[in-house]
C-alpha positions in Angstrom: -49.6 -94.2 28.4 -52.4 -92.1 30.1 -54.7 -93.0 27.6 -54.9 -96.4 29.1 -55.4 -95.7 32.6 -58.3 -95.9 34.7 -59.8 -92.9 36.6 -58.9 -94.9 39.4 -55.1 -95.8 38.7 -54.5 -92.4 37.8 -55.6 -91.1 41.3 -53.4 -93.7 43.0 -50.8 -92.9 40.5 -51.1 -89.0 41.7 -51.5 -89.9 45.3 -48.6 -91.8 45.1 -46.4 -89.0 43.7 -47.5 -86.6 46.3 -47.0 -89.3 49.4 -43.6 -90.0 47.9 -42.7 -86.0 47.5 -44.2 -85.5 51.5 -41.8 -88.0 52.9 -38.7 -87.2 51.0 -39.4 -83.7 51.8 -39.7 -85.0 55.6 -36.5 -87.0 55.1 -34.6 -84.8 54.1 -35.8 -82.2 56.6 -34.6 -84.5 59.8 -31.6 -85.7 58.1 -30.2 -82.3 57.3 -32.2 -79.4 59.1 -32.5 -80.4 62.7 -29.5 -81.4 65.3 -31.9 -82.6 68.0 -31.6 -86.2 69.4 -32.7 -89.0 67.0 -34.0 -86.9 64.2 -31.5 -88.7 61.9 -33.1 -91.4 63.3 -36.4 -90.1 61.5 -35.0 -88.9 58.8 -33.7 -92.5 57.7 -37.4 -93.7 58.8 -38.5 -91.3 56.4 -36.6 -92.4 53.9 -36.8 -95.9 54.5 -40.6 -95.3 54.4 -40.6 -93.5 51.0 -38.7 -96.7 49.4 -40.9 -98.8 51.2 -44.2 -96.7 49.3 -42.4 -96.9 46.0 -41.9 -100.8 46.4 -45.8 -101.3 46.5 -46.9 -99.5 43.7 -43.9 -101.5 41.7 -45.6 -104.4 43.3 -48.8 -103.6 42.4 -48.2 -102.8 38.9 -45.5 -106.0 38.3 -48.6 -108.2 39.7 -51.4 -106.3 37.4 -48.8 -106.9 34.4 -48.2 -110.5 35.1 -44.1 -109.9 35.4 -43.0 -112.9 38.2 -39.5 -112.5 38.1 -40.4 -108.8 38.6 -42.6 -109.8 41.7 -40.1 -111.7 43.5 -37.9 -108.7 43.3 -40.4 -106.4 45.1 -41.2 -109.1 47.6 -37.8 -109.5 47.8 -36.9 -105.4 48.0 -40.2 -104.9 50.9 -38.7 -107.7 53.2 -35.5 -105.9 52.9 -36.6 -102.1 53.5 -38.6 -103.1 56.4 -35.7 -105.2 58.2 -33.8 -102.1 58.0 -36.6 -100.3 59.6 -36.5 -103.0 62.2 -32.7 -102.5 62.4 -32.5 -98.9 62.6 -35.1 -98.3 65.5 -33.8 -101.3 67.4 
């Protein structure tokens, strides 16, 4: 499946796996190492974030493919992650 890739999709393809590892690792690090104030807060942002990342380089592969239904469900999925965002700061 490489074979077919651009020099170009295959460095958003690798940025994309190391931005995803960063915040999980950040996640996770709020969420379990720290007892301060809010930093479950962050944590969730974090994660939240991560899913958010992963839903646009669905998106942007769904849309490159030509897979509507597929589309509507990242749309769909983005809308959601970021009106938990919304939900959990406010």
């Amino acid at each position: 499946m490489d074979g077919e890739l651009t020099r170009g999709e295959k460095v958003i393809r690798v940025s994309y796996y190391v931005i995803i590892t960063i915040m999980t690792l950040l996640a996770v690090g709020y969420l379990f190492g720290d007892d301060r104030p809010f930093t479950d807060t962050y944590g969730f942002l974090w994660l939240t974030g991560a899913l958010l990342v992963r839903s646009v380089y669905d998106f942007y592969h769904h849309v490159k493919k030509g897979h509507k239904n597929w589309v509507i469900f990242d749309v769909s999925f983005m809308i959601l992650i970021v009106a938990v965002m919304v939900w959990t700061v406010w």
